[in-house]
N, C-alpha and C positions, 0 to 999 in steps of 0.2 A: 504493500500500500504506500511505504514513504516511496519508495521507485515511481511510482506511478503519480503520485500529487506531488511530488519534489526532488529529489533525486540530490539535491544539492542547492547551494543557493546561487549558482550561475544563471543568467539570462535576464538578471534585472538590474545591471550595470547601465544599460542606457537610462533608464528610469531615473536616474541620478542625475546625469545632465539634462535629462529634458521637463522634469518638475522640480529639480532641486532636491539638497540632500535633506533639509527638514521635512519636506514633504514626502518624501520615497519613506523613512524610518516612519512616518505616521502613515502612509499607506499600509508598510508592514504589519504594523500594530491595531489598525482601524480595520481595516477589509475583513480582516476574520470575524471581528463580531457580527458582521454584515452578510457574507458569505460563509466561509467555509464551515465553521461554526455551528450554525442555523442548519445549513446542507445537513453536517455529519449525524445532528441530531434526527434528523429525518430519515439519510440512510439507514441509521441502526436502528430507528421503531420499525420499518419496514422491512426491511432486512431479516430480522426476530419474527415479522410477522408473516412474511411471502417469500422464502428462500429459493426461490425459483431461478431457474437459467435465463438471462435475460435482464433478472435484475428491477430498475428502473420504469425499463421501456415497458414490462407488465406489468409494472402498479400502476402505471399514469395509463394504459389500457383498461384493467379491472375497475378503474375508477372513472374516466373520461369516455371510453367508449372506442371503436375500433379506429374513429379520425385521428383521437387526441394521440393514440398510443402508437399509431403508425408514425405519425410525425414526433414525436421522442424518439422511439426509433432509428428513424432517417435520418433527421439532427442531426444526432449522437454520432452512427458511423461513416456521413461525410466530412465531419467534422475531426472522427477520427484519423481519415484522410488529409488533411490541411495537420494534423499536430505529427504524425507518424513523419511524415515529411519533413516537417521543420526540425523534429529531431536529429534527425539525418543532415542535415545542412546544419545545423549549430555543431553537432558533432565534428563536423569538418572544415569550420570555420575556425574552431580553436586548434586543429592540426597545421592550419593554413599560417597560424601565428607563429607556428614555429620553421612550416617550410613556405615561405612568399610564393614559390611560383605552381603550387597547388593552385589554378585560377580555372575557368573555362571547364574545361570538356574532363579535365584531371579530378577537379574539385565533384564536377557531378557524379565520375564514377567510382570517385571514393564513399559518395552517401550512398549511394545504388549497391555499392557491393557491403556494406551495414545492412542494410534494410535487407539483403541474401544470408545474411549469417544469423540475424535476427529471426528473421521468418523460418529457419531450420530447426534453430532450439525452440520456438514455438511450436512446432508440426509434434515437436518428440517431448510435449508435455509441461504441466502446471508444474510438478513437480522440479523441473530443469530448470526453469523461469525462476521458481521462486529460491533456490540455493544459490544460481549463478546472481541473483540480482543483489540476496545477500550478502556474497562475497564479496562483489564490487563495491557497494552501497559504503561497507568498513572504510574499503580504500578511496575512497570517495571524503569520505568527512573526518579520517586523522588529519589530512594536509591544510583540512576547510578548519579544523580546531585548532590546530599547532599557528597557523596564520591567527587567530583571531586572539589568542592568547600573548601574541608578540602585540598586535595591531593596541589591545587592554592596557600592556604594558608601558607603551610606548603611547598614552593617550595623552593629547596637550591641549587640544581644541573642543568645540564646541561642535557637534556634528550635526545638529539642528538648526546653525549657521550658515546662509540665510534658509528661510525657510522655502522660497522659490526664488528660481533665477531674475535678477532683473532685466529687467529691459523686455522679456519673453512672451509671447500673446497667452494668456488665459488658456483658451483653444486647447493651446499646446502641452501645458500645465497640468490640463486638469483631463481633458482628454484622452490622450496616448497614453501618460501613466497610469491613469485608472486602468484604461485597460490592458496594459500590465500585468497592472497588481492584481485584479480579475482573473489570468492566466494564469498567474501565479500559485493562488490559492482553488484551484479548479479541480474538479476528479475526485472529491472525496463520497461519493455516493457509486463510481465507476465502475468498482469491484465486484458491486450486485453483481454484477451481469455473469460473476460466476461462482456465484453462492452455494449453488451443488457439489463443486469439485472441491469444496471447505470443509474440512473438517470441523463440525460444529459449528455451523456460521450463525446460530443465534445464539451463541459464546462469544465467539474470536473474533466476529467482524464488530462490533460495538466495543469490544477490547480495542482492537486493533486503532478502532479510530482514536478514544480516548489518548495512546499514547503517540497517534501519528499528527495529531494538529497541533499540541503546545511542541511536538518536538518540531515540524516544519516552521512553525512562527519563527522559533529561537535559530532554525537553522537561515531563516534568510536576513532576520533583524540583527544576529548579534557580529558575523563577517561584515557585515556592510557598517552598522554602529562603529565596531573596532578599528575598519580602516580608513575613515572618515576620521575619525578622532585622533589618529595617529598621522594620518598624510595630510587634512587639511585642502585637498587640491577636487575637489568635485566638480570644477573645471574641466578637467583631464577626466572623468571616466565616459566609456563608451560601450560597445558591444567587446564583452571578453576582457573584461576592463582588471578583474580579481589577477589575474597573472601576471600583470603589472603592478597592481597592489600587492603582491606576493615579493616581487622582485625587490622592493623598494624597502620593504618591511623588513626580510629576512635573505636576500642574496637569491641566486641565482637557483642554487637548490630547491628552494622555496620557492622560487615561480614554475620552475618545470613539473613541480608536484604539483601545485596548484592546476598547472595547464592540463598536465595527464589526466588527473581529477574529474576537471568538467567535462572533457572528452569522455571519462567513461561514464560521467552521472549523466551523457545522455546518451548513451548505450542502454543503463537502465533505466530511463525515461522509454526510451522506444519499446525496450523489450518488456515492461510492463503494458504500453500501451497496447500492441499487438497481441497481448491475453486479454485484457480488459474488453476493448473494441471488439474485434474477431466473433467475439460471443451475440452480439445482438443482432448479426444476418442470420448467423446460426437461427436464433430464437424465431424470426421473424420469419424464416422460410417456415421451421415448423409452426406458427399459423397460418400462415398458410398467403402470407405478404407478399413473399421471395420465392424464386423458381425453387424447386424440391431439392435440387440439384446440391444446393448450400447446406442441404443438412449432412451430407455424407461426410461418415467419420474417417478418420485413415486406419485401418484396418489390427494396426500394430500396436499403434499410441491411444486410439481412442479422440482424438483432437480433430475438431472442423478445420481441416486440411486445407477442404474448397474456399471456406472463407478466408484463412489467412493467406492461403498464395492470392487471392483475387486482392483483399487487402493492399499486399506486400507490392504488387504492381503499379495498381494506383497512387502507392505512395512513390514508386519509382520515378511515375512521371509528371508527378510534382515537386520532384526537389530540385526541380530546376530552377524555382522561385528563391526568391530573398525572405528569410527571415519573418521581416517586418511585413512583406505583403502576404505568406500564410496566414501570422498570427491576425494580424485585421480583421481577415474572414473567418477565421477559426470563434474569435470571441462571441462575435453574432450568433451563431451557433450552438455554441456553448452557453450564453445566456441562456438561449430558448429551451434549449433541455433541460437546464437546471431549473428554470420558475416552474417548467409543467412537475417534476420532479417533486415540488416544493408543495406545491399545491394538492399533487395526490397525498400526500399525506391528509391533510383537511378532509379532501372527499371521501378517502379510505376511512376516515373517524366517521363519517354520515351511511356509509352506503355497506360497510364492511366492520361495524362497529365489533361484531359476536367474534374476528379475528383473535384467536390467542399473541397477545405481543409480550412478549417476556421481557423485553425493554421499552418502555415508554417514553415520551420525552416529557420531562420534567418540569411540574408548575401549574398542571390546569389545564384549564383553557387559556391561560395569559400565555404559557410556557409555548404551545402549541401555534397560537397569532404570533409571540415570535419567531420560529422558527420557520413558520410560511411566509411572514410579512417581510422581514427582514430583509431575504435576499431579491423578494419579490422587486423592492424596494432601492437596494444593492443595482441588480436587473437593469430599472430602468433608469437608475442613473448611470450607469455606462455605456447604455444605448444612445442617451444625450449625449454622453461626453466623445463616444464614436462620430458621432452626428455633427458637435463643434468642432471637431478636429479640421474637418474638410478635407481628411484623405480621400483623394477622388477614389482611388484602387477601393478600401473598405468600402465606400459611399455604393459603387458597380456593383460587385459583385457580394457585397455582407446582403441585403438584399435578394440578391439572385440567389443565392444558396439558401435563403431559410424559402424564397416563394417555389424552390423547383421540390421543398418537399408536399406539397397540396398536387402538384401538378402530378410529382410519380406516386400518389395516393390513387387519385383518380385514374392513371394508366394502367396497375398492377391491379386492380381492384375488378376491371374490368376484365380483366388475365386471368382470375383466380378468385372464389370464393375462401375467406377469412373463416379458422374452425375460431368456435366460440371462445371467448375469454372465459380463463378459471374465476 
């Protein structure tokens, strides 16, 4: 699960220059009561209550109706398209840092051939996934602690200083870093989708969440806090900005661990992703959404085979994109799935109320409007804040990717009779 919601606290180095370093630390610390937070309390009552394959995409079915649930659904794994990609390219932009002329035709086929290694230890199991992501995940965040322990050390400044850049339009401010810090904090409901293949997931998965969101908070607030405090210069940070705050901090040793680091926290970014995502064509063919074809297991391992090589392609032929123009379209997306998300919980208390939930979320009824309202709330403030940016790219195609999920509703529906929701 921390693979999968964070991996590390790489990729929110631009967020520094483009809303300021007061602003980025109170993103860190703000967004989660807003999202992730709200989210996780939600995944775990449902989670506890509907352990189904699938996940999400069948409670906001169960509770909405075949429209609502097909498009959570859709969402979900185009959008897992647009992140599976961009892992892939971040992965290979922090390689690029250390060899320059990785550029062009090099650069794409080193994330194309990630996303082929990726996609094999997928094919051969949850099991693989989750010890290789362990492993790395260690080696991932000694070099992220041993930095942030020097960065404490060596703290002179005020890192809340200023609090947004001057001179810079609002727009920019308040816009692009939101949605960021939205990206950032994203996924924590994700793992539904393969609640079956958990041992005890109305145990482990509301475990799991409790200790993966104060640890992801502290993992991206307290590197950035530390080297802000110590360097002073948030002028200078950009994309992959940590390996230069590493260099500066602790010598050259110390940035090459730093750089290895992020490169492999999005190895297990990706390879969480593609267990996570993978699962809800799966789902969606067995009702009967998706051609039949999606359901077949691979013979050996027992894993939707079909889904993740179909997956793995489409993310090949998007990582020819930048970064910044994935994530744009990815957020749009990911909002819409998380509010329906948010909201089945609500309707699952009205329509599903006799469900055994062995975890509840906490409070009442007050407990309960937080936990929907919240990020409902969350939602549409970084929809606006998309909207002021004026990214023309987001502005195209965030749009076109949430309207083509009603459009292939209406196409597959007429393909295929939908079996009934549980």
């Amino acid at each position: 699960m921390f693979s999968y919601t964070t991996g590390g606290p790489f990729g929110l180095e631009e967020q520094v220059n483009t809303s300021g370093p007061g602003m980025t630390l109170l993103y860190d610390l703000l967004i989660p009561l807003f999202w992730c937070i709200p989210i996780s309390l939600v995944a775990a009552e449902l989670t506890t209550a509907m352990p189904v394959q699938g996940g999400f995409y069948r409670w906001v079915r169960a509770g909405f109706g075949d429209f609502w649930g097909f498009l959570a659904g859709w969402w979900n794994w185009t959008a897992s398209f647009l992140l599976g990609s961009a892992y892939a390219v971040l992965f290979t932009d922090y390689i690029t840092a250390y060899y320059p002329s990785i550029v062009g035709w090099k650069h794409y086929i080193i994330s194309v051939a990630l996303i082929a290694v990726i996609t094999y230890i997928n094919v051969r199991g949850i099991d693989l996934v989750g010890k290789i992501s362990t492993v790395l995940e260690i080696g991932v965040l000694i070099p992220v602690l041993v930095m942030t322990v020097i960065g404490l050390a060596h703290a002179h400044h005020n890192p809340f200083v200023p609090l947004t850049p001057p001179h810079k339009p609002f727009s920019q401010v308040f816009g692009v870093g939101l949605a960021l810090g939205v990206w950032l904090y994203s996924g924590y409901e994700q793992l539904s989708t393969v609640a079956q293949e958990v041992d005890n997931p109305r145990r482990n998965y509301p475990l799991a969440l409790a200790i993966v969101v104060p640890m992801s908070i502290a993992t991206y607030f307290l590197p950035t806090f530390a080297s802000l405090a110590a360097l002073n210069n948030w002028q200078d940070w950009g994309a992959g900005y940590f390996s230069e705050a590493a260099r500066l901090l602790g010598g050259l040793t110390l940035a090459a661990a730093i750089t290895i680091a992020a490169a492999v926290g999005n190895v297990c970014l990706l390879n969480s992703t593609v267990l996570a995502t993978t699962r809800m064509p799966f789902a969606m063919a067995e009702d009967g959404f998706l051609p039949k074809q999606l359901t077949r297991l691979h013979p050996r391992f027992g894993t939707p085979a079909v889904c993740i090589v179909i997956s793995a392609i489409v993310y090949a032929l998007l990582a020819i994109h930048s970064l910044a123009q994935l994530i744009t379209i990815y957020a749009w997306l990911r909002v819409a799935t998380t509010l329906m998300t948010a909201l089945s919980a609500w309707q699952l208390r009205r329509t599903h109320g006799a469900l055994e939930r062995p975890f509840k979320i906490p409070g009442g009824k007050p407990g309960l409007f937080y936990a929907v309202a919240a990020p409902v709330f969350m939602g549409i403030v970084a929809t606006v804040g998309s909207l002021l940016s004026a990214d023309k790219f987001a502005l195209h195609w965030g749009p076109a990717a949430i309207l083509l999920g009603p459009v292939a509703y209406l196409f597959l529906r007429r393909k295929s009779q939908p079996a009934a929701a549980n």
